[in-house]
N, C-alpha and C positions, 0 to 999 in steps of 0.2 A: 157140823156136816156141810152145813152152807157155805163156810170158807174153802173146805178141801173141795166142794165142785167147780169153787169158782177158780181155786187156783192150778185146778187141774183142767180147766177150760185155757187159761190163758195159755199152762206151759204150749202145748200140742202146739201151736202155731208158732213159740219159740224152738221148738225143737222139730217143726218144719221149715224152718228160717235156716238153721244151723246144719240140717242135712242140702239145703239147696246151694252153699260153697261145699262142694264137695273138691276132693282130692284122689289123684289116683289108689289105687292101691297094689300096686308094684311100685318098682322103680322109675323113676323122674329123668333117668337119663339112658341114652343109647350105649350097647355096649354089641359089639363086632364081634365073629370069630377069629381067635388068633391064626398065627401060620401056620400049615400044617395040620387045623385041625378041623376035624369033618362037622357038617350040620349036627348029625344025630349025639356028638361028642359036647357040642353048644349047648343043644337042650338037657342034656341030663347036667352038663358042669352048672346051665343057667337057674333050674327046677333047685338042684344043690343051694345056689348063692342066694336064693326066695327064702329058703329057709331059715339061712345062717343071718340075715340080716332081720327079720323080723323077730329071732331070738334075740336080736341087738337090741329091739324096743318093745319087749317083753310082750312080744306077739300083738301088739294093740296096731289097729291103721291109721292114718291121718286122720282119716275122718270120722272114727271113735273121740281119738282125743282132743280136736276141735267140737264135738257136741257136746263133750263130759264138763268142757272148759266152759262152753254158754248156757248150760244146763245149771253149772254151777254158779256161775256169776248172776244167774236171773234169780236162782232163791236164795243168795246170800242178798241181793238186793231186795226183794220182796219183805224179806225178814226183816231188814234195817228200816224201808218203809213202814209195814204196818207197827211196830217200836216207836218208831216217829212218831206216826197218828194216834197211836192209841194215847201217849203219853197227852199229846197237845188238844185232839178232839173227841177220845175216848169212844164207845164202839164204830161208830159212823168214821171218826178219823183215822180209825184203823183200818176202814175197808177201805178209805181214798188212799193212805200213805200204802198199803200192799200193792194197790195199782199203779199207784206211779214209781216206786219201787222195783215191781214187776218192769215196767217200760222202761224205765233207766238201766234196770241192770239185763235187761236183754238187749239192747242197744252196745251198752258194756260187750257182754257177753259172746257176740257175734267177732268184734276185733279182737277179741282175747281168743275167741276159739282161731279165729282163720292162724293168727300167729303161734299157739300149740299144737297147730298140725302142720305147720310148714317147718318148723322146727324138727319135730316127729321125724317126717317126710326127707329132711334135712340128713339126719340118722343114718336112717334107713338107706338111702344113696350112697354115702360116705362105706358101708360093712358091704353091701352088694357090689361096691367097684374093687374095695378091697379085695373081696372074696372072688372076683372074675377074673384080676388082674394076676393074682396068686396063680391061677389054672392056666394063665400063659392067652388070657384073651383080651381085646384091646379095646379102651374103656379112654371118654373123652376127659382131656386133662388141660385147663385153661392155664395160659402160658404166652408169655413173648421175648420173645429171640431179640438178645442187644449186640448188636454190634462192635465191636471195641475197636476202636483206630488207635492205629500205631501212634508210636512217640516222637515227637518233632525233634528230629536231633539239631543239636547249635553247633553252629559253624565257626570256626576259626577266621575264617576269610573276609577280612571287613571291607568295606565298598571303596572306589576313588572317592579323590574329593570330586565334587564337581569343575569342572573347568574353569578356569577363569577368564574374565573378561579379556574379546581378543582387544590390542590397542588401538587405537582410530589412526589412521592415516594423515598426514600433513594435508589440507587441500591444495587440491593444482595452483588454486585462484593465486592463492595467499606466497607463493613457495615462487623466491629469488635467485637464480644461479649466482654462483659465485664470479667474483672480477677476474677478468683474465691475469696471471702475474706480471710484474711488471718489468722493462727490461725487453731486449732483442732476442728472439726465439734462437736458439743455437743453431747451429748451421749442418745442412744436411752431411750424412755420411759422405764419404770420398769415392765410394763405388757406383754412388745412383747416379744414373746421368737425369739431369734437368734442361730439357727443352727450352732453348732460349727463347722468350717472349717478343712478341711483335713489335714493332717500332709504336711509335705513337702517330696518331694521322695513319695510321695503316687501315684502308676500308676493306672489309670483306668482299670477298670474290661473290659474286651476284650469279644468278640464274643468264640464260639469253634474255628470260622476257623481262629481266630484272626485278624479279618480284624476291625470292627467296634465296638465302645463300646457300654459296655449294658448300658441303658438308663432306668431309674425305669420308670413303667407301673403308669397308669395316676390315679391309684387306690390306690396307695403308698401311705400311710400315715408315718409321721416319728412319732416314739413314742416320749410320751407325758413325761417330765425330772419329775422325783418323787416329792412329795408334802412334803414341808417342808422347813426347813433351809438344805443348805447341809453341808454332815459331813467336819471338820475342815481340815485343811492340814495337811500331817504327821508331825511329829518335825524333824529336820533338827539336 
């Protein structure tokens, strides 16, 4: 009688521990009215899809089956404790191993539950989006849009070569004109008249002040040699 008060002292605070994560008990995610369809249309399709998905997890709520789960795990551990003790310190090691037993498997017990009711919870989401979506109402759907680029098309058209080096120039410095040919330059055409050349000792015509020579005026024509054969040389 002394063990069931004591271990019915301990539960009460693990099964106050395991109600304080609690979990909603509807649905976990938003869901919109579709096009077209009116508020009061939402509520009876939504009151409907409450329904259909907690017959999905066999009417239990999260937060049933996260208590059931640390409920459970604190007396399977309790058990295993006082087994322990009784075997190693017999009645006295029985009452230490049920308590630290109790303590470990509530400890246990509390992560086992949060993860059987998010699970549950998990469910539950998945039949109620189903069951909204089906009535034509719009329900959030995680997702990313990829892009796809086009295909690089290949080209037939291959490149120039690169240019080639332009050639260097001879330098001025270095660069010899050629010899003039050798030999009496051929003699002018028969048509061109050429201006007889001055005598030798012939000084140029001077200014008055005598400083600069006279220079014929740009209007100068030189007379034109007479038309004919010219006359013969004297006789010698």
């Amino acid at each position: 009688m002394t063990h069931k008060i004591r271990l019915s002292t301990v539960l009460v605070p693990v099964l106050v521990l395991s109600a304080c994560s609690s979990i909603p008990t509807g649905p976990g995610m938003l869901a919109l009215p579709g096009t077209g369809k009116s508020f009061n249309q939402f509520r009876f399709d939504e009151a409907d899809c409450r329904q259909y998905a907690s017959a999905q997890v066999d009417g239990r709520t999260a937060n049933e089956a996260a208590a059931d789960s640390g409920v459970r795990s604190a007396v399977i551990g309790t058990a295993i404790g006082a087994t322990a003790g009784a075997l190693l310190g017999g009645n006295s090691g029985a009452g230490v191993g049920a308590g630290s037993g109790l303590l470990i498997g509530s400890m246990v017990g509390m992560d086992t539950g949060e993860s059987s009711g998010r699970n549950l919870q998990q469910r539950y989401d998945f039949a109620y989006h189903q069951c909204m979506y089906a009535k034509g109402h719009r329900v959030p759907i995680s997702g990313r849009l990829e892009y796809s680029r086009p295909p690089v098309k290949k080209s037939n058209y291959a490149s120039p070569p690169p240019p080639s080096a332009v050639p260097s120039l001879p330098s001025t410095r270095s660069f010899i004109p050629p010899p003039p040919p050798r030999g009496n330059p051929p003699p002018p055409p028969p048509d061109l008249y050429t201006p007889p050349s001055a005598p030798d000792g012939t000084q140029p015509l001077l200014t008055p002040d005598g400083k600069l020579p006279l220079m014929p005026s740009d209007d100068f024509q030189p007379p034109m040699p007479p038309s004919g054969n010219p006359p013969p040389p004297p006789p010698r």
